[in-house]
NUPA-471587 format. One record per residue (C-alpha): residue in one letter; z, y, x. Coordinates in pm, 1 decimal. Example, Ala and Ser with C-alpha at 12.3 -4.5 7.8 and 13.67 -1.06 7.14 Angstrom:
BEGIN
<a; <780.0; -450.0; 1230.0>> <s; <714.0; -106.0; 1367.0>> 
// end
This chain:
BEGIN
<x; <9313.6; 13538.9; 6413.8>> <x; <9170.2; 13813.3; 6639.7>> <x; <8933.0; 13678.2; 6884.0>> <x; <9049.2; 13944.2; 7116.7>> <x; <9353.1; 13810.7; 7145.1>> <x; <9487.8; 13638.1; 7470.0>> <x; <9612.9; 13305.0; 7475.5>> <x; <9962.0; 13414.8; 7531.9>> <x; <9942.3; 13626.3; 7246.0>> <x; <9853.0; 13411.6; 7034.7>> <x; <10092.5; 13143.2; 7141.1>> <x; <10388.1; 13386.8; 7130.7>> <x; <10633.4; 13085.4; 7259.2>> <x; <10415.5; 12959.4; 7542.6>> <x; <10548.4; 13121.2; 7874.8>> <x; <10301.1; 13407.0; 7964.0>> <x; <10291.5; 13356.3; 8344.0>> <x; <10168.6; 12951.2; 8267.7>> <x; <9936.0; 13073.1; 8063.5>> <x; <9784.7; 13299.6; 8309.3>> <x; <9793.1; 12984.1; 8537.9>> <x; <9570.8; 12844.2; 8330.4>> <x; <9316.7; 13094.7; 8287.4>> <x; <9274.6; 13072.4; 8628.4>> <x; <9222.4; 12687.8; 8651.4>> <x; <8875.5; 12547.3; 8835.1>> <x; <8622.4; 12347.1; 8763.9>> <x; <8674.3; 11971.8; 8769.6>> <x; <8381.0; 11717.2; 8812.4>> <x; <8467.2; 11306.0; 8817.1>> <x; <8873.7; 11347.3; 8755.6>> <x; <9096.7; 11114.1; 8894.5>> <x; <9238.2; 11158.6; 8564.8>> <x; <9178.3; 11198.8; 8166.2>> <x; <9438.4; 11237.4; 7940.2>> <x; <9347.1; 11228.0; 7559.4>> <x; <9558.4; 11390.7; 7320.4>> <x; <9490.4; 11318.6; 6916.6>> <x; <9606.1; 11632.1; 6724.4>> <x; <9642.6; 11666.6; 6316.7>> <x; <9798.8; 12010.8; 6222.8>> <x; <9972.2; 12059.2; 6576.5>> <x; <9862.5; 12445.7; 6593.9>> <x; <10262.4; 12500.5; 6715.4>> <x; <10334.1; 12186.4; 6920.0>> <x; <10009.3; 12137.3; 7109.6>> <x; <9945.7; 12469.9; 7305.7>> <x; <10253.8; 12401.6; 7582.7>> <x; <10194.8; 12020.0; 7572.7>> <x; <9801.9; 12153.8; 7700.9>> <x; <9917.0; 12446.6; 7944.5>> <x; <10208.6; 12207.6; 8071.6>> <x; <9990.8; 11948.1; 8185.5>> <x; <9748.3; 12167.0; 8379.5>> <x; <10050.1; 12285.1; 8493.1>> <x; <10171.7; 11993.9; 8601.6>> <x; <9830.2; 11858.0; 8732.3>> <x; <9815.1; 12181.8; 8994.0>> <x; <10131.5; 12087.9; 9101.8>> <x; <10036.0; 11746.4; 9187.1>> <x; <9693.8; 11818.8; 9305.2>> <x; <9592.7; 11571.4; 9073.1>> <x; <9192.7; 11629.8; 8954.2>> <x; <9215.4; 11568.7; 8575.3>> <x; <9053.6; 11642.2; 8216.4>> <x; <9250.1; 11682.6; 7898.0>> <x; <9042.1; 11564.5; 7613.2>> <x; <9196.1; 11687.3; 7278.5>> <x; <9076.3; 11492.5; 6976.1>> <x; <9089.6; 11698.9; 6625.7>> <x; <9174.5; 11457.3; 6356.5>> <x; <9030.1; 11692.9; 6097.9>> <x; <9332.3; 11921.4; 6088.8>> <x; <9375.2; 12192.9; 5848.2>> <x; <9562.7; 12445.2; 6002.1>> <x; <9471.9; 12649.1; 6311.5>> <x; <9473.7; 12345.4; 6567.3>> <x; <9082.0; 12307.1; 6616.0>> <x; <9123.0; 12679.7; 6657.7>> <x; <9377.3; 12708.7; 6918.5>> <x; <9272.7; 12395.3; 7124.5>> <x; <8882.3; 12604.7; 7157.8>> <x; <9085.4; 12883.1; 7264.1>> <x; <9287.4; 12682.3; 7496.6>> <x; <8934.0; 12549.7; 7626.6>> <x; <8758.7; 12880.3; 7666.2>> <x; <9029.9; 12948.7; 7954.4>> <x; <8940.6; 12615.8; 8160.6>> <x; <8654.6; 12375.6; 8221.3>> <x; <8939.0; 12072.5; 8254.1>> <x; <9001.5; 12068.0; 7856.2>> <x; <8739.0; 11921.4; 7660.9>> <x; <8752.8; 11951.0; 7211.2>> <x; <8645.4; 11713.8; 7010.1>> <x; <8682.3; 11688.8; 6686.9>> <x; <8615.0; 11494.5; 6363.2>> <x; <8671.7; 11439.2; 6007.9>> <x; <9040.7; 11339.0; 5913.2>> <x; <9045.6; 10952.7; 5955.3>> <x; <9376.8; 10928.0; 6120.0>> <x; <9546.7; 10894.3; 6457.4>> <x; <9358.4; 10543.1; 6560.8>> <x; <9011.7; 10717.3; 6478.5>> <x; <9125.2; 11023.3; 6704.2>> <x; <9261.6; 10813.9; 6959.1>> <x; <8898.7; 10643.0; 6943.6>> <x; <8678.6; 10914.2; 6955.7>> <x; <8877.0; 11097.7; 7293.3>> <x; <8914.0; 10771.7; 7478.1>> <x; <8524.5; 10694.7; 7428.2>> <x; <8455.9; 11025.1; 7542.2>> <x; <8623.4; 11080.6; 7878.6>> <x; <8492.3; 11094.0; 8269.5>> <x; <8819.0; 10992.4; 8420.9>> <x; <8854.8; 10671.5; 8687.7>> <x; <9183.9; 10627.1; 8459.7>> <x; <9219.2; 10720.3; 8093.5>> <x; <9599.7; 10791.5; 7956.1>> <x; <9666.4; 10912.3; 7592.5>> <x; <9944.1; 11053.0; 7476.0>> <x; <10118.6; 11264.9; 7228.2>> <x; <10135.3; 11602.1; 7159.1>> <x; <10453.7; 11661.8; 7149.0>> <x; <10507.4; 11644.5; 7461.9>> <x; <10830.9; 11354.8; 7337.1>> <x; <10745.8; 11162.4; 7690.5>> <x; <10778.7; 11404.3; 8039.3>> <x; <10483.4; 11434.8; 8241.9>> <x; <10634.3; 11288.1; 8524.5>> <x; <10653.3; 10921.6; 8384.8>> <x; <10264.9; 10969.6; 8408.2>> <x; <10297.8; 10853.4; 8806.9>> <x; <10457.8; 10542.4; 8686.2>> <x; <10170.1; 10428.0; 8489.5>> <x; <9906.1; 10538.5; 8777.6>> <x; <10154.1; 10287.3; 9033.5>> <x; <10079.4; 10009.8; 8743.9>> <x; <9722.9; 10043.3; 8740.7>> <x; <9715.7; 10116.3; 9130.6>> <x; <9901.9; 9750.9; 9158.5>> <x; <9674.1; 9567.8; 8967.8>> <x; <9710.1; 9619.9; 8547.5>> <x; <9377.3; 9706.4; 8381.4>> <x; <9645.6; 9863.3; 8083.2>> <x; <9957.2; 10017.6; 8153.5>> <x; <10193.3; 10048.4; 7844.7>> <x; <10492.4; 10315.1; 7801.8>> <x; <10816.1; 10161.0; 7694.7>> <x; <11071.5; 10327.3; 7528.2>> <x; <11302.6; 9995.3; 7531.4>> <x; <11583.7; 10041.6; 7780.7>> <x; <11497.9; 9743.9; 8015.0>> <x; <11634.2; 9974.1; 8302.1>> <x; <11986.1; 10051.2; 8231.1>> <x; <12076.6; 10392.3; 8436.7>> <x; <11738.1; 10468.1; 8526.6>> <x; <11577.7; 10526.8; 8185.7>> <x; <11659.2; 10760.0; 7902.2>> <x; <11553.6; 10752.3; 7500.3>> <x; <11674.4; 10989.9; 7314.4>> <x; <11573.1; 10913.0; 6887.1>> <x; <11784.7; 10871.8; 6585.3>> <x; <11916.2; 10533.6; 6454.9>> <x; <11692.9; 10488.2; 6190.8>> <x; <11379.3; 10495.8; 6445.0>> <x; <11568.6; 10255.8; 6648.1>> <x; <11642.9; 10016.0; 6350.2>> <x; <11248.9; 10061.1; 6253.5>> <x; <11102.8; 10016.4; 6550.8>> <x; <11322.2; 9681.2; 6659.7>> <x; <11223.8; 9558.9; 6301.9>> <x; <10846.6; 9664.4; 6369.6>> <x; <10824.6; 9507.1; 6740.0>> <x; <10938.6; 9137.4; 6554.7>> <x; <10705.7; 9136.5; 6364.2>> <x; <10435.9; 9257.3; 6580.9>> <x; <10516.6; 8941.3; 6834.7>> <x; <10528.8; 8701.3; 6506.8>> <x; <10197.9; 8833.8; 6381.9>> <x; <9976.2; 8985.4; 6651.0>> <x; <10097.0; 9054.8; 6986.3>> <x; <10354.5; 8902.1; 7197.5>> <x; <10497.0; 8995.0; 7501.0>> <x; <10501.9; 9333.9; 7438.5>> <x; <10895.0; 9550.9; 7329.0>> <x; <10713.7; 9863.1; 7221.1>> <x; <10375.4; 9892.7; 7083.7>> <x; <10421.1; 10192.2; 6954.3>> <x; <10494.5; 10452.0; 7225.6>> <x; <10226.0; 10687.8; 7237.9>> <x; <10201.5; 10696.2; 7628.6>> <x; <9955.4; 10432.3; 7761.4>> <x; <9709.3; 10436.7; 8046.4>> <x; <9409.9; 10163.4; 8065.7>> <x; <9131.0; 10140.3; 8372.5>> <x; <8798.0; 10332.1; 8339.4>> <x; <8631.3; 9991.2; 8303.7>> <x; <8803.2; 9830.4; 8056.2>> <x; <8792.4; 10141.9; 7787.0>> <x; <8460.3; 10051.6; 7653.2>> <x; <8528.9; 9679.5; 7580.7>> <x; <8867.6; 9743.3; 7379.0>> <x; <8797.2; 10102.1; 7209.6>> <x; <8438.1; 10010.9; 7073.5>> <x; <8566.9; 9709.9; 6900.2>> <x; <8888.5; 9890.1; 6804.3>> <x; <8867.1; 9931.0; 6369.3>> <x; <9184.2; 10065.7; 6324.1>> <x; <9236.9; 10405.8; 6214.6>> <x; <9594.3; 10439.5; 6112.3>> <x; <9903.0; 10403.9; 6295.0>> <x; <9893.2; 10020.0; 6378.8>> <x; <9573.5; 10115.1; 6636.7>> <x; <9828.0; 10110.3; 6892.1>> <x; <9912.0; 9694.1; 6835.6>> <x; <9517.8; 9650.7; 6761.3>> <x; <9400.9; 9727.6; 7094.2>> <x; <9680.5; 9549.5; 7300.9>> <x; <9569.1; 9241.3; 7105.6>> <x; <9191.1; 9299.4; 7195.1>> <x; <9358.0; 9336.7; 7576.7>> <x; <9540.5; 9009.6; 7609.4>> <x; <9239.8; 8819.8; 7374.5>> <x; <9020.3; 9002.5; 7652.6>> <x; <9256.3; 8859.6; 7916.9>> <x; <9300.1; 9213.6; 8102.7>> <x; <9652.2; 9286.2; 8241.2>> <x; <9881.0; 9442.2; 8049.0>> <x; <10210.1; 9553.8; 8187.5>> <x; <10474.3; 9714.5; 7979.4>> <x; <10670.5; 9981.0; 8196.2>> <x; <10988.4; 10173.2; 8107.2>> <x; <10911.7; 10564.6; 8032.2>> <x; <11234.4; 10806.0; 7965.2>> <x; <11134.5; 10916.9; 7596.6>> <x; <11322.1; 11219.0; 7372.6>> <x; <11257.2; 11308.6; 6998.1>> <x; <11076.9; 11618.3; 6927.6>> <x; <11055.5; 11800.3; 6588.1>> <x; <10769.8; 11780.4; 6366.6>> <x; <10688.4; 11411.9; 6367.9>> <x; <10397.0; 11300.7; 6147.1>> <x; <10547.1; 10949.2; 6103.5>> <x; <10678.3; 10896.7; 5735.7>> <x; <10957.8; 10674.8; 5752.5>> <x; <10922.6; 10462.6; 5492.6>> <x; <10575.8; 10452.3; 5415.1>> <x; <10383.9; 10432.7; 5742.2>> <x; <10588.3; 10151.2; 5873.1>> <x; <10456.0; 9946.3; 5546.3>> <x; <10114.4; 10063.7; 5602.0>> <x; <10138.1; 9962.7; 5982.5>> <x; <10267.9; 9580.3; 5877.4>> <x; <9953.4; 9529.1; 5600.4>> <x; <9717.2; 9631.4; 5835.0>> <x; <9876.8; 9408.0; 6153.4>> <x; <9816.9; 9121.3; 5916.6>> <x; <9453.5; 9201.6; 5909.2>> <x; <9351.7; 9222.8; 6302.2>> <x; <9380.4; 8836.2; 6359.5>> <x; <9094.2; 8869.7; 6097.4>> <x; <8943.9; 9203.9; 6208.8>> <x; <8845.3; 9003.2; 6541.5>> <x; <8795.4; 8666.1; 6489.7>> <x; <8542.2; 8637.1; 6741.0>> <x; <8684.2; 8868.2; 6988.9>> <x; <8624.2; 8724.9; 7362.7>> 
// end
């Protein structure tokens, strides 16, 4: 890569005129805002997730940081997400040894100035505007507001993903509320927003690194007794999941087994 290249160069499918909206973005101090996003080899799907959300946060005049957390990839992602932060002070890269998406989730949500902390994707599979229903939950009382890609709103909300997810994930949320959590349809969506205050307390006892980090820390929540609130986010498949089908989803029920055990003296 040429460092004189411009970002829209280099991200040949990332529309040139956003891109030059974000060159152009301020300085943010104390954001209403952060939004962490874990990255492993997401050179190609990470760049309009970024310039979308600053996008979307001028729009809304909303004051906000995007924190992208490296999980030791090894293509050009660590790359691309410095040059995406040379061009504002609102994105902040950090980045770490691969460890997996519960370590990355980890080190950005430990690391962020916001008065409310979302992390998400980045691939973008959740739109940006389900973000104000999360800020409502937190604004009416939840310390932890959890995205939901089960259809409890028939008409209203929208999930798009293949049959075999579906089958999967039903499977996966049993045995989450037999084993760990309960209460709670979807554990898995990566689109959840938790209070300034109560980051600390769940994410510094969070052990986790894999996939099941997601059920870990709603389980420190309730044990903490902080409010957690499940709230229905339209949701559409994008290419280039990491998730392996069949493996992962064994991986994810050996190590749900364990955080009964992993906190046994959790207040």
């Amino acid at each position: 890569m040429k460092p004189q290249q411009s970002l829209a160069e280099l991200m040949g499918n990332v529309d040139h005129a956003l891109a030059r909206q974000v060159e152009s973005a301020g300085e943010v101090a104390g954001p209403e805002l952060s939004i962490v996003i874990p990255a492993y080899n997401e050179e190609e799907r990470l760049p309009r997730t970024v310039l979308n959300l600053l996008h979307w946060a001028r729009d809304t005049q909303l004051d906000c940081e995007v924190v992208i957390s490296d999980d030791g990839s090894t293509d050009r992602t660590l790359e691309v997400s410095k040059l995406l932060a040379s061009t504002s002070d609102r994105i902040v890269v950090l980045t770490n040894v691969h460890k997996g998406k519960g370590a990355a989730v980890r080190l950005g949500m430990l690391n962020t100035r916001g008065r409310n902390v979302l992390f998400m994707d980045a691939d973008g599979a959740t739109p940006l505007t389900e973000i104000d229903k999360l800020l409502q939950s937190l604004a009416n009382g939840a310390d932890v507001a959890v995205g939901s890609r089960v259809a409890t709103m028939p008409g209203q909300i929208r999930v798009e993903t293949s049959f075999l997810r579906q089958a999967i994930g039903r499977t996966f949320a049993l045995l989450v509320n037999l084993c760990a959590v309960q209460g709670i349809n979807d554990t898995q969506c990566g689109f959840k927003m938790f209070k300034a205050e109560c980051l600390q307390s769940i994410f510094s006892r969070q052990k986790l690194d894999g996939f099941a980090f997601d059920v870990e820390i709603l389980y420190l929540a309730k044990k903490m007794g902080l409010t957690v609130e499940e709230v229905p986010v339209n949701w559409y498949t994008q290419a280039g999941s990491k998730v392996n089908l069949v493996l992962d989803p064994l991986k994810m029920f050996l190590d749900i087994l364990k955080i009964r055990f992993l906190h046994l003296g959790t207040r």
